[in-house]
C-alpha positions as CSV (number, residue, x, y, z in Angstrom):
1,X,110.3,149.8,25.0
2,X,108.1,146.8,26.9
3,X,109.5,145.2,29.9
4,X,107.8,142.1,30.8
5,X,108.4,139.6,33.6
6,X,109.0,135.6,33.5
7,X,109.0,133.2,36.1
8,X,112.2,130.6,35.7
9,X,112.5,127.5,37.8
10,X,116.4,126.8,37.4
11,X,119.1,129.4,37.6
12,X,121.6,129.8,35.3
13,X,119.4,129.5,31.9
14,X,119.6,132.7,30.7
15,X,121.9,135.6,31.9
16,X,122.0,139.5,31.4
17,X,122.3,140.8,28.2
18,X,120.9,137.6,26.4
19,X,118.9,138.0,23.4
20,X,115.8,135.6,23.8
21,X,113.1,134.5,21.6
22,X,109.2,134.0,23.3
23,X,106.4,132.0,21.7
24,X,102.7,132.8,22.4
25,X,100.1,130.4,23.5
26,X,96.6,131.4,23.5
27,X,94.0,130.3,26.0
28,X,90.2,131.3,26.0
29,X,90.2,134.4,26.9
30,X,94.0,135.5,27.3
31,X,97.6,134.6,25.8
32,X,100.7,133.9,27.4
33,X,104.3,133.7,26.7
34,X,107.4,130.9,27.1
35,X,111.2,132.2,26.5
36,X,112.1,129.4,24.1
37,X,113.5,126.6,25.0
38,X,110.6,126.6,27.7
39,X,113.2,128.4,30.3
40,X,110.5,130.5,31.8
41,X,106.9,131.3,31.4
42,X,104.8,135.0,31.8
43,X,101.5,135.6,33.1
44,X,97.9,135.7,31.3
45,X,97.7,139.1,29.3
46,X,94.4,140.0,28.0
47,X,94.0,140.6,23.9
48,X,95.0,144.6,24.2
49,X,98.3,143.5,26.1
50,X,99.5,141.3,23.3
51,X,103.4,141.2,22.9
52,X,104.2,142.7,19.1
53,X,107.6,141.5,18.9
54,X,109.0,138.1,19.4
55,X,112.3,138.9,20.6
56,X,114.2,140.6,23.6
57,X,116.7,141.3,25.6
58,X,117.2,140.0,29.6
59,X,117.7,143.3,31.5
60,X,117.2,142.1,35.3
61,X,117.1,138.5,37.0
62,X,115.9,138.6,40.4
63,X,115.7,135.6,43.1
64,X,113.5,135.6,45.6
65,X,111.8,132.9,47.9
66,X,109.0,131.8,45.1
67,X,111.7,131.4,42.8
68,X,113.8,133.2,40.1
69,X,112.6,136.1,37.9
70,X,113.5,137.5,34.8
71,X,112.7,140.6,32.5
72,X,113.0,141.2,29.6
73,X,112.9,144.3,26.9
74,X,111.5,144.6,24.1
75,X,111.2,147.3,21.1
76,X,107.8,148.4,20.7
């Protein structure tokens, strides 16, 4: 089990127990990840850190005063 954290702008797009989909994107030196339909985005994660799987579940969503927060398990 991976959790991973997302940031999400709006409130209200996903909720507890959701099964969500991510895409990768790749940049130079690192990849990211967006929970499809672009409702939130990860941090950079270096080549070693890639995610394996492609879907998850939302365990947690957590405001606070930079914005809203989700994570989300996966099986690895």
């Amino acid at each position: 089990m991976r959790t991973m954290e997302f940031k999400m702008e709006r409130q209200g797009l996903v909720q507890v127990g959701d099964e969500v989909e991510v895409r990768e994107g790749k940049l130079p030196s690192s990849y990211y990840y967006v929970v499809e339909p672009a409702v939130a985005m990860s941090g950079n994660f270096k080549f070693r850190e890639r995610l394996k799987s492609t879907k998850g579940v939302v365990s947690d969503i957590k405001q606070t005063e930079k914005g809203y927060y989700i994570s989300v398990d996966f099986d690895e």
